[in-house]
N, C-alpha and C positions, 0 to 999 in steps of 0.2 A: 504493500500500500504506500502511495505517497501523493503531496498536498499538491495542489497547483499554483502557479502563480493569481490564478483565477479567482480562489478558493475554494477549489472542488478537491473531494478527495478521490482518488481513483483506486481501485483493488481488481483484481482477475480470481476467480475460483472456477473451481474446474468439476463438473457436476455430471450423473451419467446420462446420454443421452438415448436417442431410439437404439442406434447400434454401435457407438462412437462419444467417448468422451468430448462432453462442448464445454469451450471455457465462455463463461459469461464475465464482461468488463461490468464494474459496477462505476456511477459515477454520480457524487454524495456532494450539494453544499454546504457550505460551513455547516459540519457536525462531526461526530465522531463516531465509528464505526463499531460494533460490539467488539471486534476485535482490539479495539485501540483503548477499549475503555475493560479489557480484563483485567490488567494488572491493576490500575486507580480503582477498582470495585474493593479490593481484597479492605483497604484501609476504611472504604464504608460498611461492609457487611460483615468482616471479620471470618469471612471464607476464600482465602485465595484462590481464585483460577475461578474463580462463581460469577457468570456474565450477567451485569447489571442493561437489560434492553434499553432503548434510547425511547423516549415517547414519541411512539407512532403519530406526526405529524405530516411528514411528506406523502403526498401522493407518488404513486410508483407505475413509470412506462418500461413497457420490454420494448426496444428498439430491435429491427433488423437490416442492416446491410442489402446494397443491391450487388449487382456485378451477375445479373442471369442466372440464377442457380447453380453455375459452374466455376464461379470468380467472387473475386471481394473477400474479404476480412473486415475483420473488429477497425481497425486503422480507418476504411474507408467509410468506417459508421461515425468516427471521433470527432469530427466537426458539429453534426447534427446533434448528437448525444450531448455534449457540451453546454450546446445551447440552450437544452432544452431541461437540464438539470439545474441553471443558472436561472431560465426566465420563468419557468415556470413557475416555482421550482418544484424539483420530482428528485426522486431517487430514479435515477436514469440504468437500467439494464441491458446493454447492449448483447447482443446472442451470436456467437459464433457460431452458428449452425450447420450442418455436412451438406458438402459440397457434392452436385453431381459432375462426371457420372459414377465417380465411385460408389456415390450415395447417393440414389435418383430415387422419386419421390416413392412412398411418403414419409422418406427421412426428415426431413428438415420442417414441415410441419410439425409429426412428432416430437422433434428438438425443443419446437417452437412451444410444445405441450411440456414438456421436463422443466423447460425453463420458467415455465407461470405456475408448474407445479413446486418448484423451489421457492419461486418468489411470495409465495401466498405460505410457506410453512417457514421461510425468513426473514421476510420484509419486518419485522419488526424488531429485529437485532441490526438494522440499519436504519432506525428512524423513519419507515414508512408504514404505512396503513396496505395492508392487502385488501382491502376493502374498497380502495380505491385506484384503482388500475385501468389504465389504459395502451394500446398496442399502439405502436408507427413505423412504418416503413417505405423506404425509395427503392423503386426498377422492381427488382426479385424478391426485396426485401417486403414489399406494400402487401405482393399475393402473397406469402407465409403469413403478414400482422393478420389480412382479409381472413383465410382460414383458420388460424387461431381464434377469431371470432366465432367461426360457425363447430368448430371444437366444442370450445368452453358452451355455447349454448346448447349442443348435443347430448357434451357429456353433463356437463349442469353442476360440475365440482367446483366450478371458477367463473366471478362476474366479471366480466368486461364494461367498463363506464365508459366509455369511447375508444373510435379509431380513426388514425390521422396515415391519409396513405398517399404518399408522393410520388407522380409520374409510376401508377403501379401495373405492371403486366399482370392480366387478368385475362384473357382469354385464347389459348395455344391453337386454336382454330384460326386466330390470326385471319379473321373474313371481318373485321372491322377497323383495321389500318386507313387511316388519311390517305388521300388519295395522293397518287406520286410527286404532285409539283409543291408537295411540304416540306418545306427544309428542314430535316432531322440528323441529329448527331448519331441517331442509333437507325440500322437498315435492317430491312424484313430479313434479308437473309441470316444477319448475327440472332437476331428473335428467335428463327427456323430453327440453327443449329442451337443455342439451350433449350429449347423447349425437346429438340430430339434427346440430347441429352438425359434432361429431365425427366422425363417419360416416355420412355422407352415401347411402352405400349401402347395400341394407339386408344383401346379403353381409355388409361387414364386419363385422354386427355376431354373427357365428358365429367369426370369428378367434381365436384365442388370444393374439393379440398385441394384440388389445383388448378380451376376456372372458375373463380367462383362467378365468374358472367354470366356461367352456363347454367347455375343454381335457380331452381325456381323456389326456392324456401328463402329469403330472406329474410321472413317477417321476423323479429326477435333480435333483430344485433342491434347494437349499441349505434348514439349517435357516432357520426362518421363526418370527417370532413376529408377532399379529395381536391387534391393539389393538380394540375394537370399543368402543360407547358406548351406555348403556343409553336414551338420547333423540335416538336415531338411525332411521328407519324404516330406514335399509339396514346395521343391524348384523345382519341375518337371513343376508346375503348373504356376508359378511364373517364369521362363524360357518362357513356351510356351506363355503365355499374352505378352510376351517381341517380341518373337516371329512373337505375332500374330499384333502388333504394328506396326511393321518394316515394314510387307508385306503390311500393310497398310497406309505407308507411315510418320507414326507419328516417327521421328528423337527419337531415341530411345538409350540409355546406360544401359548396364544388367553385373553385377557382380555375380559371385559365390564366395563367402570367404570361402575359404579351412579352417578347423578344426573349424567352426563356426554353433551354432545352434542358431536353430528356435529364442527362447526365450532370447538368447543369443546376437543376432542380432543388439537392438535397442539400448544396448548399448556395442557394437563393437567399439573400435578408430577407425579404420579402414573404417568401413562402414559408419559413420557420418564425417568421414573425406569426406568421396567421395559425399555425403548426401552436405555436406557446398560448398565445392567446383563448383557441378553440379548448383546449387539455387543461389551461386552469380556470375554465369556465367550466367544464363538466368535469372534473375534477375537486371541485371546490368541496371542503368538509361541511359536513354534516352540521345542523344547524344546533346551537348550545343546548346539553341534554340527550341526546341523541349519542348511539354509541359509533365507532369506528370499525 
């Protein structure tokens, strides 16, 4: 663990995941970690090594990394995570999740499931409320946050209080791309080859736990706000899921950022401004009285 110049504290723990150890980045402001606070406990309780919890105050987001389900690291998530640990502020979970095609789907959903199953039985040895949780993700990273939604409300162990999902690929049938004369930093063919990658089968590519465009169940997820970029060919896609939210009643906010691409997106001022903003509005604690 160590502090930033920021004041954030940063920590890596490494937790089991579907098939493959994922280390999750955590990233804390000004506060102190259960870790940090075992040895100062011993002089208050008179039981050394006895972890005194932090009070669950922060709300807590599990971020995910883009780079097409075959690319990307914790690194490429450190920007957005940062900020949104700062502005929010959140106990920020960044999820190193497995990468296809070693690990093609439904690995890194299930990662996606370890790691809010962790976060919900230790958010509060780091200062945050499991109670209050929300998912976000940019490119590869948006579809894993989007399916972790329809997870937790499947399985019904874990609430989701919103999702914030940037320039996210959402539909591998790729029959809803901008039309060609859109200036995009990302082309249908790099799209083709992850998503071959990623689902190997052509089944999978009807799942909702890896399209969720294709889902017709979406009544039940959390509000959602959806970042899209106007030099994007798959902001068409990323629109219609917004779309498709609405008519479904999930309370829904969808941006287009004019001169904004694909790649470009997850670090926007702009669009993490509206990212901070939306998360500590449906984030916000419980009114005095009420438990956490």
């Amino acid at each position: 663990m160590f502090r930033t110049d920021d004041g954030l504290r940063i920590e890596e723990v490494s937790i089991e995941g579907h098939v493959a150890p994922v280390t999750l980045r955590l990233y804390r402001p000004d506060g102190k970690s259960a870790a940090s606070t075992t040895a100062e406990s011993s002089a208050a309780t008179g039981q050394p090594g006895v972890v005194v919890p932090l009070e669950a105050h922060l709300p807590a987001v599990l971020y995910f990394h883009g780079g097409g389900f075959c690319r990307g690291s914790l690194d490429d998530g450190d920007a957005a995570a940062r900020y949104l640990a700062l502005n929010v502020p959140a106990l920020v979970v960044s999820v190193g999740y497995s990468l296809a095609p070693e690990h093609p789907f439904p690995a890194a959903p299930e990662d996606a499931w370890c790691a809010a199953l962790w976060l919900q039985r230790n958010a509060r040895r780091y200062g945050a409320s499991p109670r209050r949780l929300a998912v976000a993700g940019h490119d590869s990273g948006g579809n894993i946050a989007a399916a972790l939604t329809m997870i937790a409300r499947d399985r019904g162990e874990i609430s989701i209080s919103a999702q914030a999902l940037l320039a996210p690929l959402l539909d591998p049938s790729m029959t809803r791309l901008a039309d060609g004369g859109t200036p995009s930093d990302i082309e249908a063919n790099e799209c083709a080859r992850c998503y071959r990658a990623y689902l190997p089968h052509a089944t999978q590519r009807l799942h909702p736990y890896a399209a969720p465009l294709e889902s017709r169940r979406l009544a039940g997820l959390p509000p959602t706000l959806i970042a899209s970029a106007e030099h994007d060919l798959l902001h068409v896609e990323a629109e219609k899921y917004a779309a498709e939210l609405i008519a479904a009643g999930v309370p829904t906010q969808v941006t287009r950022h004019r001169s904004a691409s694909h790649y470009g997106l997850a670090a926007l001022p702009a669009a993490l401004r509206d990212v901070a903003t939306f998360l500590t509005r449906r984030l916000a604690p419980p009114a005095t009285g009420s438990t956490q």
